[in-house]
N, C-alpha and C positions, 0 to 999 in steps of 0.2 A: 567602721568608726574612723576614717580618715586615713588607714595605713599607706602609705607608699613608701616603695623601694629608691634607694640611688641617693648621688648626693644631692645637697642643698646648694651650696654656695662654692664657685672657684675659691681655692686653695689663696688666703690672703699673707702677705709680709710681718702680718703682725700674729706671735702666737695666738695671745688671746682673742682675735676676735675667730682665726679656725680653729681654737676651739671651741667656741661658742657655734659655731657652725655646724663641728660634729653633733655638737648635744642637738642642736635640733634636727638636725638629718634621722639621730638619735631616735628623737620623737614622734616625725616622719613616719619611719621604719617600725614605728611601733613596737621598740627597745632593742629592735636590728640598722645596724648601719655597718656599709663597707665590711661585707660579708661574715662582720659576727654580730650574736647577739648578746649583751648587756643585762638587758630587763627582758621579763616576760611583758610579752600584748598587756596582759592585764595591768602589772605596775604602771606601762607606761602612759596605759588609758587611763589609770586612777590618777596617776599623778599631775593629767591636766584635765580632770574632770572636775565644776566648779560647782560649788557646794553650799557655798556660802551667801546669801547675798545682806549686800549693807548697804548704806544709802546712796552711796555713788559706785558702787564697784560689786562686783562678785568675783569671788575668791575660791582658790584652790588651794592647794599642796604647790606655792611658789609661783603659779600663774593666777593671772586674774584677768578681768574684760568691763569695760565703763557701761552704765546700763545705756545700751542704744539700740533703737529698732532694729538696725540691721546687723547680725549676727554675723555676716561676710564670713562663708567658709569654715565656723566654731571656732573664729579668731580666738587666741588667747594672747596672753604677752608677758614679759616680765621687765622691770626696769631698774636700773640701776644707776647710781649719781652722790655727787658731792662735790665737792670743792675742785671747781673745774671741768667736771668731764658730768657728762651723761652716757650712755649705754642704755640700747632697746635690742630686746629677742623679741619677735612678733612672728607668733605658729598659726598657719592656716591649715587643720589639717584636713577638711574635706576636699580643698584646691593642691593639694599638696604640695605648697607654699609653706616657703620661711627668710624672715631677712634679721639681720644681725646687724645694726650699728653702732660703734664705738664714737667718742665726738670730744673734741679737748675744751668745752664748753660748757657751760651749766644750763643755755637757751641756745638751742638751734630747732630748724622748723623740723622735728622728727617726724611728725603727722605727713607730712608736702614730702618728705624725703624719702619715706617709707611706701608710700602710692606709688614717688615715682617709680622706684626699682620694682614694685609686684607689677608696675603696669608694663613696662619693657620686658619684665620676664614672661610676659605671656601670661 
């Protein structure tokens, strides 16, 4: 189901976005990360397992995915925003990939910035 071990992302300046990074390392690890575990495999497979589908999106337990042909790795994502800032978690876990960005903005190209960083990380 996508499990892997180890972290996700170097250790960032800003709390919240490492921990936003643990959680998915978190997820990763399949409810193990950084030698304990949290959740069992199962909660943390149910918890991004998507269930739901609506007319632009399918949905889970806090993750969802845009309907598009290409499922890239059983991408999921979560997003978060308001006055100012945007914030994306984006889990690949068949690639065993994850990126986290924080943004002091309400439009920045999250889509172009999120490529770039999966594409440098291998």
């Amino acid at each position: 189901e996508g499990c892997h071990g180890g972290a996700v992302i170097q250790r960032s300046s800003g709390g919240d976005a490492h921990g936003a990074a643990r959680f998915l390392a978190l997820h990763l690890g399949c409810g193990a990360a950084y030698g304990r575990r949290l959740l069992s495999a199962e909660s943390a497979i149910a918890m991004r397992t998507l269930t739901t589908r609506g007319r632009r999106l399918t949905t889970g337990l806090g993750w969802w995915r845009r309907h598009e042909p290409d499922d890239d790795g059983g991408l999921v994502e979560h997003l978060g925003g308001g006055g100012a800032y945007l914030n994306l978690m984006r889990l690949y876990p068949a690639r065993g990939q994850a990126v986290v960005m924080f943004g002091n903005l309400t439009r920045y190209p999250v889509e172009a910035l999120a490529g770039t960083i999966l594409g440098r990380a291998g």
